[in-house]
TORVOTOR-844183 format. One record per atom (N, C-alpha, C): atom name; residue in one letter; x, y, z. Coordinates in nm, 3 decimals, padded with zeros to 5 digits. Layout:
<rs>
r a:CA, r:a, u:X, v:Y, w:Z
...
</rs>
This chain:
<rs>
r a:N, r:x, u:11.446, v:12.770, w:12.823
r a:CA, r:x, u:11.351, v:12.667, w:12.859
r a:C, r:x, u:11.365, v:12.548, w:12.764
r a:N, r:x, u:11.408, v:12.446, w:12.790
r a:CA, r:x, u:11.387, v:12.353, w:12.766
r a:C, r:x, u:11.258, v:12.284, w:12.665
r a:N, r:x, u:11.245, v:12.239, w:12.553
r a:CA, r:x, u:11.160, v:12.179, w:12.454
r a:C, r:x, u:11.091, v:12.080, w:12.498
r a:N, r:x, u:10.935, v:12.075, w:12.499
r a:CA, r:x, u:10.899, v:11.982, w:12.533
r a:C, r:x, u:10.892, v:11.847, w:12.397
r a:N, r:x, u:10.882, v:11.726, w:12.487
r a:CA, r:x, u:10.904, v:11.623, w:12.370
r a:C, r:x, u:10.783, v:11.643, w:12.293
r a:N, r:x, u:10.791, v:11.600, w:12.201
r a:CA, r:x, u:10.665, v:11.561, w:12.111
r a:C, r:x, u:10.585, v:11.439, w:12.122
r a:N, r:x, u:10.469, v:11.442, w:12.069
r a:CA, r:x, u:10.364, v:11.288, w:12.096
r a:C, r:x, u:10.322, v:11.332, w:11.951
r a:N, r:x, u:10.268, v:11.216, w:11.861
r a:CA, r:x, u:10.155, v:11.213, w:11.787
r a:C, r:x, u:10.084, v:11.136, w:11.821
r a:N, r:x, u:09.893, v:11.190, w:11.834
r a:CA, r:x, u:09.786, v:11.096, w:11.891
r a:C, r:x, u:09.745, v:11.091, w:11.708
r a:N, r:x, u:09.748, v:10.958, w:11.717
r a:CA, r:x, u:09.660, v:10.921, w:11.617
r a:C, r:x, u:09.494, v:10.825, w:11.640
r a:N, r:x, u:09.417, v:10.901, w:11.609
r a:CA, r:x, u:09.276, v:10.848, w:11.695
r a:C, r:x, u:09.179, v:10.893, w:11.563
r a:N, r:x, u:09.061, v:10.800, w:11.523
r a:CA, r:x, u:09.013, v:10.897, w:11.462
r a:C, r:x, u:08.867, v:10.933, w:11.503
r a:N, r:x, u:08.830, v:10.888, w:11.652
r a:CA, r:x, u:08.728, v:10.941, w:11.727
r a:C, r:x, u:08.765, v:11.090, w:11.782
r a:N, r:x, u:08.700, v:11.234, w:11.731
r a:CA, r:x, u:08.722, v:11.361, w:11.727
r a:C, r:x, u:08.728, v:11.352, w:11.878
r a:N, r:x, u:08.611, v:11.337, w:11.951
r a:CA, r:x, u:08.627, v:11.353, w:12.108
r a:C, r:x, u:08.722, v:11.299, w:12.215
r a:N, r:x, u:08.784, v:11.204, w:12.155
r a:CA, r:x, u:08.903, v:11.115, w:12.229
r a:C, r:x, u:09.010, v:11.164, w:12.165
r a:N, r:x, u:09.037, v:11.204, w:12.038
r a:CA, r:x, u:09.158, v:11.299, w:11.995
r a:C, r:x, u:09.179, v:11.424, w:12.084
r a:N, r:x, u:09.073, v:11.498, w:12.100
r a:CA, r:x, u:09.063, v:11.639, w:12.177
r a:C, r:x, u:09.086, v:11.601, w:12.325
r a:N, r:x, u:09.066, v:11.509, w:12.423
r a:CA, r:x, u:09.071, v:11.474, w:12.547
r a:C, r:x, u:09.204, v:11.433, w:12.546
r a:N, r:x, u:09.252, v:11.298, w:12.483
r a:CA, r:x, u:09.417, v:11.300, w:12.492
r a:C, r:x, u:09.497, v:11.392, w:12.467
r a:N, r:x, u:09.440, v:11.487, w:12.352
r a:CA, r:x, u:09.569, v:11.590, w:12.329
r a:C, r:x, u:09.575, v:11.686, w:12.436
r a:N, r:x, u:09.460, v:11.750, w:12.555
r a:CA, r:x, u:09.426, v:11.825, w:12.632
r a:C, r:x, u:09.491, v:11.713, w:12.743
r a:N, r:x, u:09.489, v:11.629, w:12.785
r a:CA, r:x, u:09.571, v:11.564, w:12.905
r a:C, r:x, u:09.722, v:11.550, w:12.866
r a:N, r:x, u:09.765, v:11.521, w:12.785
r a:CA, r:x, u:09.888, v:11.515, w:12.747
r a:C, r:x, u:09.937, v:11.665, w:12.723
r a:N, r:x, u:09.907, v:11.764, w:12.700
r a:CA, r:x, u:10.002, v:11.882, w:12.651
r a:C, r:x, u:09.956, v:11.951, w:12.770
r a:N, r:x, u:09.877, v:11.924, w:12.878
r a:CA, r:x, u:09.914, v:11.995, w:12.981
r a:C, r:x, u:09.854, v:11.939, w:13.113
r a:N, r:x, u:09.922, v:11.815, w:13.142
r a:CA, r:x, u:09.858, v:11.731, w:13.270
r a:C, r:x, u:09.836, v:11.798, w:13.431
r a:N, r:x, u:09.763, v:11.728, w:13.466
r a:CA, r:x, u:09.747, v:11.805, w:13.564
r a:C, r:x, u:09.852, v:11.823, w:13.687
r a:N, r:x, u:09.815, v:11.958, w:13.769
r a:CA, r:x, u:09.965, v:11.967, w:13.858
r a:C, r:x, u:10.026, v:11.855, w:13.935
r a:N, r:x, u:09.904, v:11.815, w:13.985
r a:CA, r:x, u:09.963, v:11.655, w:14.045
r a:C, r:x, u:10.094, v:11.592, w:14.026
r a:N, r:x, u:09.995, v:11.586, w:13.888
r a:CA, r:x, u:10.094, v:11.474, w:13.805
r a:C, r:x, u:10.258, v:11.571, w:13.771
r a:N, r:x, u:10.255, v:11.663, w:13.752
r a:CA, r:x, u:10.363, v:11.779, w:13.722
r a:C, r:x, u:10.463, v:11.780, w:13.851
r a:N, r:x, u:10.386, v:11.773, w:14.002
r a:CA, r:x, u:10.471, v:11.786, w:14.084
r a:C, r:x, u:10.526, v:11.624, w:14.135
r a:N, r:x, u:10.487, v:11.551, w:14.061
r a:CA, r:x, u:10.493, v:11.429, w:14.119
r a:C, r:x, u:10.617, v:11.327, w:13.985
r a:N, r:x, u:10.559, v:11.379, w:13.881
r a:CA, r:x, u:10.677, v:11.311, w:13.818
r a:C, r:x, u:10.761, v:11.402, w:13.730
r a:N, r:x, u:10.792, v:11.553, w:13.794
r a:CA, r:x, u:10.854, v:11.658, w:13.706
r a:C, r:x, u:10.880, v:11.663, w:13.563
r a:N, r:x, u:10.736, v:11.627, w:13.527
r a:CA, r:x, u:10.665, v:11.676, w:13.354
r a:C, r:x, u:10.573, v:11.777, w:13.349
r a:N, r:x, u:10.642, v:11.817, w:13.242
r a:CA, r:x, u:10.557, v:11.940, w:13.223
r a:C, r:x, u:10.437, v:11.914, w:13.079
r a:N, r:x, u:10.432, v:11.819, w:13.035
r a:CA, r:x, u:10.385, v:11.769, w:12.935
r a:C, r:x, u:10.422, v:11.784, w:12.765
r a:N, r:x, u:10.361, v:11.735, w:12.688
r a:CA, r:x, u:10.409, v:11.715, w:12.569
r a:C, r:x, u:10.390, v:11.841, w:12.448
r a:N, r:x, u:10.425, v:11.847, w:12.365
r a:CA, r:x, u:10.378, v:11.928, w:12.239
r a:C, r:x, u:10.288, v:11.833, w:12.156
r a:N, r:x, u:10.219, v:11.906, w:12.135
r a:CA, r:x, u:10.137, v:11.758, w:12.078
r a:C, r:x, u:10.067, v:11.762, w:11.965
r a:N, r:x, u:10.082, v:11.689, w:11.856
r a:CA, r:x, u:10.008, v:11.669, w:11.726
r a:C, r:x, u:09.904, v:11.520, w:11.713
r a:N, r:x, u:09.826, v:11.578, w:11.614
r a:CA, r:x, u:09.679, v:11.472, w:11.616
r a:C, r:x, u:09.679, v:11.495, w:11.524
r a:N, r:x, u:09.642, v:11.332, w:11.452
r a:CA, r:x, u:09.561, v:11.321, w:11.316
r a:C, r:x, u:09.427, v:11.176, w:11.332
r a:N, r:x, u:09.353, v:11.205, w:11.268
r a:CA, r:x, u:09.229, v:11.128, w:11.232
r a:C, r:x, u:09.268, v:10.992, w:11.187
r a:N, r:x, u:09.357, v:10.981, w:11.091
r a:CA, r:x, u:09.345, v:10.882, w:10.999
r a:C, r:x, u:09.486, v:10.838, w:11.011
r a:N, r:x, u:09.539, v:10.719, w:10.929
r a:CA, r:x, u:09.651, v:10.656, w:10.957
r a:C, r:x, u:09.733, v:10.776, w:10.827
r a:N, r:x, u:09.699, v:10.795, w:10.722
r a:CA, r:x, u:09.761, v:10.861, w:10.619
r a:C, r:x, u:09.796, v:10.974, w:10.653
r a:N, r:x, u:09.737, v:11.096, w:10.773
r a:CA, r:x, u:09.726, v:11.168, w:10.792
r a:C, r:x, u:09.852, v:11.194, w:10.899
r a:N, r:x, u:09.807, v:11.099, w:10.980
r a:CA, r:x, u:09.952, v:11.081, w:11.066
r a:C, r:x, u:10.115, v:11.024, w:11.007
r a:N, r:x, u:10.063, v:10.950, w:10.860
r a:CA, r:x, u:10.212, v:10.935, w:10.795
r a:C, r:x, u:10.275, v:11.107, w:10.760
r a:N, r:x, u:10.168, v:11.223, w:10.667
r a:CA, r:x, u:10.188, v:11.292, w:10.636
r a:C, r:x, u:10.285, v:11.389, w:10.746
r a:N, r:x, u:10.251, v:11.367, w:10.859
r a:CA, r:x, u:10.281, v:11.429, w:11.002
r a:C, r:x, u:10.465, v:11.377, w:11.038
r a:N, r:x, u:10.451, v:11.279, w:10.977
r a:CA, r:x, u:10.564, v:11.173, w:11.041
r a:C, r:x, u:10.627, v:11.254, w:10.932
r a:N, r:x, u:10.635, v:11.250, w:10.765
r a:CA, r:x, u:10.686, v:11.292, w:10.677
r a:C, r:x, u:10.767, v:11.452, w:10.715
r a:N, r:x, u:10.646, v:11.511, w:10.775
r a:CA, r:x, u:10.685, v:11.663, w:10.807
r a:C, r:x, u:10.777, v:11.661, w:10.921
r a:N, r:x, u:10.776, v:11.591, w:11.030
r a:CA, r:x, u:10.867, v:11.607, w:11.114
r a:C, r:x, u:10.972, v:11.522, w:11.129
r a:N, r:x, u:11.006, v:11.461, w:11.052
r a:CA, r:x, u:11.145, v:11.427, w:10.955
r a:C, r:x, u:11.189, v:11.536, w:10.871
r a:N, r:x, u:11.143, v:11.613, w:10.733
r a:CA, r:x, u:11.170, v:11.731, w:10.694
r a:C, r:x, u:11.243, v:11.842, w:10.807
r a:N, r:x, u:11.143, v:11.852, w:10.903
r a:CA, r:x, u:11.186, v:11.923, w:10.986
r a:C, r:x, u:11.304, v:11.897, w:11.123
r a:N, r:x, u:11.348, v:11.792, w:11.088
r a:CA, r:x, u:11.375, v:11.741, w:11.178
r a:C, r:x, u:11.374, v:11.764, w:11.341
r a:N, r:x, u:11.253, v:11.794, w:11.345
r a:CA, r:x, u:11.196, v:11.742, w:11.483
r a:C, r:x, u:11.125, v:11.656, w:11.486
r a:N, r:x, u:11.151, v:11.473, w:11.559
r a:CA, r:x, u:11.071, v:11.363, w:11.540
r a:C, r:x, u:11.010, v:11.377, w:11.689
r a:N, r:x, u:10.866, v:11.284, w:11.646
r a:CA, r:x, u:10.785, v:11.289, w:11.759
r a:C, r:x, u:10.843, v:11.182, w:11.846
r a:N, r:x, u:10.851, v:11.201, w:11.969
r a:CA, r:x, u:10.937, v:11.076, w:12.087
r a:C, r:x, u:10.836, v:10.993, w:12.098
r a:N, r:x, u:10.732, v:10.983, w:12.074
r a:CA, r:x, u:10.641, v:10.866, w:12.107
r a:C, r:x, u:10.468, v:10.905, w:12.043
r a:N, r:x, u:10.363, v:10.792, w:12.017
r a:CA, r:x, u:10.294, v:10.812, w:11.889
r a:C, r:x, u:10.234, v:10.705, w:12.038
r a:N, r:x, u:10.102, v:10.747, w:12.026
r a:CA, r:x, u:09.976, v:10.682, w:12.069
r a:C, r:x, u:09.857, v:10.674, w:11.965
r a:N, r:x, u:09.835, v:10.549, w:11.909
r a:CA, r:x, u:09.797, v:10.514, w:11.822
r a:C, r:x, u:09.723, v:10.407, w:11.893
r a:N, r:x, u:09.569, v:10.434, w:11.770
r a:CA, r:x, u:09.437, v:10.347, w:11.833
r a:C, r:x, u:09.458, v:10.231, w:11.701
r a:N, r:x, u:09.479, v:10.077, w:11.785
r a:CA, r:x, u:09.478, v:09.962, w:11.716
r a:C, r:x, u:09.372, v:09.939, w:11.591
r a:N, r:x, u:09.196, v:10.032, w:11.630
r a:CA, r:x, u:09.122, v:10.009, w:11.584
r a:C, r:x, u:09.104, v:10.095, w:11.443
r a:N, r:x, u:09.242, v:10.141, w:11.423
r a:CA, r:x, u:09.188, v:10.260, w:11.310
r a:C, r:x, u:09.203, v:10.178, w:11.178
r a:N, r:x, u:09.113, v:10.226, w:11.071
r a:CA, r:x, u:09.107, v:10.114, w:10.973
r a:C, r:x, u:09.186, v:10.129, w:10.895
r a:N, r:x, u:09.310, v:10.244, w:10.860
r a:CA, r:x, u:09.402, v:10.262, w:10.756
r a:C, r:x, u:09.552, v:10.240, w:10.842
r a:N, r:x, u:09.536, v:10.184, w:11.004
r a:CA, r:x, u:09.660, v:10.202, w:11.024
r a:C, r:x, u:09.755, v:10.078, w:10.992
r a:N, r:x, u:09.741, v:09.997, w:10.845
r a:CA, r:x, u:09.803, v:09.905, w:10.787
r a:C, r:x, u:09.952, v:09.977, w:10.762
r a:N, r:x, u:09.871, v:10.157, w:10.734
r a:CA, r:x, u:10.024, v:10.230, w:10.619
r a:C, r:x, u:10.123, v:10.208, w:10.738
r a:N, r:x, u:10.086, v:10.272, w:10.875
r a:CA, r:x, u:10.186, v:10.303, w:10.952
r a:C, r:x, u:10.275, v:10.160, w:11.048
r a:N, r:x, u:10.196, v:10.048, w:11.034
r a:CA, r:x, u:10.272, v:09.931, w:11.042
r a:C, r:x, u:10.341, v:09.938, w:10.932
r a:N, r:x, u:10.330, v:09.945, w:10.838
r a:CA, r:x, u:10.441, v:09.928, w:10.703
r a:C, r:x, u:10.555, v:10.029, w:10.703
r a:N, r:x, u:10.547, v:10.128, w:10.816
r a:CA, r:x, u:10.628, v:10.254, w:10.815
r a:C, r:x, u:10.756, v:10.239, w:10.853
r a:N, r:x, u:10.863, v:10.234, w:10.812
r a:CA, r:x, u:11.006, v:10.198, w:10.908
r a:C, r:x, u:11.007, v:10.324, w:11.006
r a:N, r:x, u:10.972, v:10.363, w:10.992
r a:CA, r:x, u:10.983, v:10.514, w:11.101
r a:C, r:x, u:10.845, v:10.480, w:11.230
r a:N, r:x, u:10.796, v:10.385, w:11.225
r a:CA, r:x, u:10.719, v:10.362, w:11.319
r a:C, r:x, u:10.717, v:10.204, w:11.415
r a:N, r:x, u:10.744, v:10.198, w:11.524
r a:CA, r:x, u:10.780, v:10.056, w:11.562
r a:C, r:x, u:10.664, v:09.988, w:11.610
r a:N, r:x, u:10.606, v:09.948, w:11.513
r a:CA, r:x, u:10.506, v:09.832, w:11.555
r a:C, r:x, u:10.501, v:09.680, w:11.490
</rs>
């Protein structure tokens, strides 16, 4: 079986972290039979530092996340604009 890609949600509203990570790591069939995804693996962090730490680890590990949904409004996410590993 095939690996699903990775996402990091970075959010640091708890209830909108838990709802994206629950639509994204396993969307509904619809959507499954309609655009043959099976959805993501998916990591969440609160804070912008928290999600660097994340980025750090899956470089170590080298498994990188394919794409990062990140809330404009978070107040530390200065680090991860400064991140070369992150394209914003």
């Amino acid at each position: 079986m095939k690996a699903k890609p990775r996402m990091l949600i970075v959010e640091d509203d708890e209830q909108t972290r838990e709802n994206l990570s629950e639509i994204f790591s396993a969307p509904p069939q619809q959507y499954i039979d309609a655009y043959a995804a099976s959805g993501f693996e998916v990591a969440s962090a609160p804070t912008g530092s928290d999600a660097a730490r994340l980025l750090d680890e899956a470089v170590k590990s080298r498994s990188p996340y394919h794409i990062m949904v990140l809330d404009t409004g978070l107040p530390d996410r200065r680090r991860l604009k400064a991140d070369p590993r992150v394209g914003l």
